[in-house]
N, C-alpha and C positions, 0 to 999 in steps of 0.2 A: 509684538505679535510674532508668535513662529510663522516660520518659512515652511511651505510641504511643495518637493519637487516630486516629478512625475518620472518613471521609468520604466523603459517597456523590457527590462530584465531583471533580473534579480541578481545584485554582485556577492561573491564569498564573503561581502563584509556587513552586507544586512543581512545573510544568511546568518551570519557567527552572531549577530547582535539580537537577531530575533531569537534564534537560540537560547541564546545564554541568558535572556530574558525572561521566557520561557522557564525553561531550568529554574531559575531561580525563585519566580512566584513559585512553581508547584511545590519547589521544595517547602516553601514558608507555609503554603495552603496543607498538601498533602504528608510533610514528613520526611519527602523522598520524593527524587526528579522523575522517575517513573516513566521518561520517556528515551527511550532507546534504537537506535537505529540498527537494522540488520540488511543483508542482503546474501544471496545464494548467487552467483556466478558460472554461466557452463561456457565452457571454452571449446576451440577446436582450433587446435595448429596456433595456439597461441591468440585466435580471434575470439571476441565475445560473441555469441552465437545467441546466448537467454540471460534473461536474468530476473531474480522476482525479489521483490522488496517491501521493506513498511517499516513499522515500530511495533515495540514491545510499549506498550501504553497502558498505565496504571491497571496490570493483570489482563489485559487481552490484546491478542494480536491482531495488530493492524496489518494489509496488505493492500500495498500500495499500486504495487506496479507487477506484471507479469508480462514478459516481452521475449520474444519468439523471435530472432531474425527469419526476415520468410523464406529463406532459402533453408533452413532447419524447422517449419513448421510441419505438422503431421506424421513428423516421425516420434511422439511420444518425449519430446524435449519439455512441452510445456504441463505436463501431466506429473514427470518427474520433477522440476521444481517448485511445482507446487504441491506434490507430496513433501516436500523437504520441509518448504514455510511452514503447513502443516503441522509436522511431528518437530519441528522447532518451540511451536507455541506450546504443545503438548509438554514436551522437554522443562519448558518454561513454566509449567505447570497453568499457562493461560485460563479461563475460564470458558473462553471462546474467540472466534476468529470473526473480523468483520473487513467487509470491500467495497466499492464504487465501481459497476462498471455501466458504459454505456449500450443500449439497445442494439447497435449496428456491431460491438464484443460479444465478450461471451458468456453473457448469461446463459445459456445453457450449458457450456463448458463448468460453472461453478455448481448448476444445480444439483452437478452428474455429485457432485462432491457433498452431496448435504446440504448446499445450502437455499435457504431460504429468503426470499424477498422481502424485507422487512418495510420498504418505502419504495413508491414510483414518484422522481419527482418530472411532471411531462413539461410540455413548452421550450424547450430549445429547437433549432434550426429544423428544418426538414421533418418536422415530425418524432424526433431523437427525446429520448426517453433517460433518463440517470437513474439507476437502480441502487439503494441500498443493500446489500443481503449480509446475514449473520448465520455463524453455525455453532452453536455447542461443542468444546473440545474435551 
């Protein structure tokens, strides 16, 4: 019988392993691995200040993370990296961009952007809500 241990992190070595596992079905399924990781980086004085992230996934962009240190929020930091994700997937010739954010973020912040609510899923803590939305690029 296997053994399945419990871990309340995730180390670089089941990150590489999930990975390349990963990888290597899609390639057998699709042709081609098809999953790509990007990210945009804003700095200041050498700090990380924002940063927005996801994948290039079998022709549409994923966007994963969008993060504003808050001492750089509202000044137009997080509007600029996510025009960049944006015209990245564009670049990429994406089909369309997709996200996850939570009700207490910023879904309105994405709405301002096109995008649209594809799923609510409700029942977490407090009343908290998880939003799918999609936009056409």
């Amino acid at each position: 019988m296997n053994k399945v241990d419990f871990f309340d992190y995730v180390s670089e070595d089941i990150m590489s392993f999930a990975e390349k596992e990963f990888k290597e079905h899609a390639f057998e399924q699709m042709g081609y691995e098809g999953n790509f990781l990007w990210c945009f980086v804003a700095k200041k004085d050498d700090k990380i200040i924002g940063v927005v992230s996801g994948k290039l996934l079998y022709g549409v962009l994923y966007i994963r993370d969008l993060v504003v240190a808050s001492e750089s929020r509202g000044k137009g930091l997080g509007l600029m990296l996510f025009r960049k994700a944006l015209d990245y997937g564009k670049q990429k010739k994406c089909k369309f961009a997709y996200l996850e954010t939570l009700s207490f973020q910023a879904l309105d912040f994405y709405k301002r952007f096109g995008f649209e609510i594809d799923f609510e899923r409700k029942g977490y803590d407090n009343g908290v809500s998880l939003y799918y939305l999609s936009k056409d690029l």
